[in-house]
N, C-alpha and C positions, 0 to 999 in steps of 0.2 A: 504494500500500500504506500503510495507515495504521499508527501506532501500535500500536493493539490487535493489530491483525496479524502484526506484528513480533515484540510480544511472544509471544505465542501460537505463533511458526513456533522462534520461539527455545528454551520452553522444550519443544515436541517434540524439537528437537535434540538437547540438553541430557540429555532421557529415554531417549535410544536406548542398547543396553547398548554400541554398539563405541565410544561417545566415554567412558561410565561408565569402560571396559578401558580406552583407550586414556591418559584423563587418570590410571588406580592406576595405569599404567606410567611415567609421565613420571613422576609424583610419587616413586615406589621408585628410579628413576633418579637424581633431583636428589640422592636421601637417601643412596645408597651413592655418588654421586660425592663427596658433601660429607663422612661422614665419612672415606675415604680422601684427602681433600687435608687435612683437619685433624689424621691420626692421627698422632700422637710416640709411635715404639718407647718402651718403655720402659729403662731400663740395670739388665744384669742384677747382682742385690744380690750381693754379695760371701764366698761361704759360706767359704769356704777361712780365710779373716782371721779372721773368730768362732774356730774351730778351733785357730787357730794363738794365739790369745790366751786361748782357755781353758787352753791347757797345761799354761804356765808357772804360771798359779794356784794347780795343783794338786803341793803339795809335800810328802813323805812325810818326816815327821820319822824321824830314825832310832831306832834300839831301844834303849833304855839300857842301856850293856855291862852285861854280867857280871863285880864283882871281876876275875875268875881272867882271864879274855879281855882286860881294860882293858890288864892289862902285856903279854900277848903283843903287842897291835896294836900297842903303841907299841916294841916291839923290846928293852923291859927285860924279858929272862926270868931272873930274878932264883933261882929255883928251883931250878938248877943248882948 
């Protein structure tokens, strides 16, 4: 068998459709074994801590008394 031969037996081979399937299944193979041996879960972000740290941010100044309220609250009821 010469050369030319060779080549020629090879690339019928090569053209038939079960090597065409057979080589897109090895290759889809290699591709989902590789990225599950490389996948790193991710760590899930922290939602609760944002939440807990906007809170405090938010501070309601109070109302400016009224006169007549200023001395009740402080316990001088002077009006008696």
């Amino acid at each position: 068998m010469s050369l030319i031969e060779k080549i020629k037996l090879g690339l019928l081979v090569v053209q038939q459709k079960e090597v065409i399937v057979a080589l897109a299944v090895v290759i889809i193979f290699i591709a989902l074994a590789n990225y599950v041996i490389k996948y790193r879960k991710k760590p899930p972000k922290p939602v609760s801590q944002k939440k807990a740290a906007a809170a405090p941010k938010k501070e309601e100044k109070p109302a400016a008394p009224v006169a007549g309220e200023a001395n009740a609250a402080e316990g001088n009821n002077d009006s008696q």
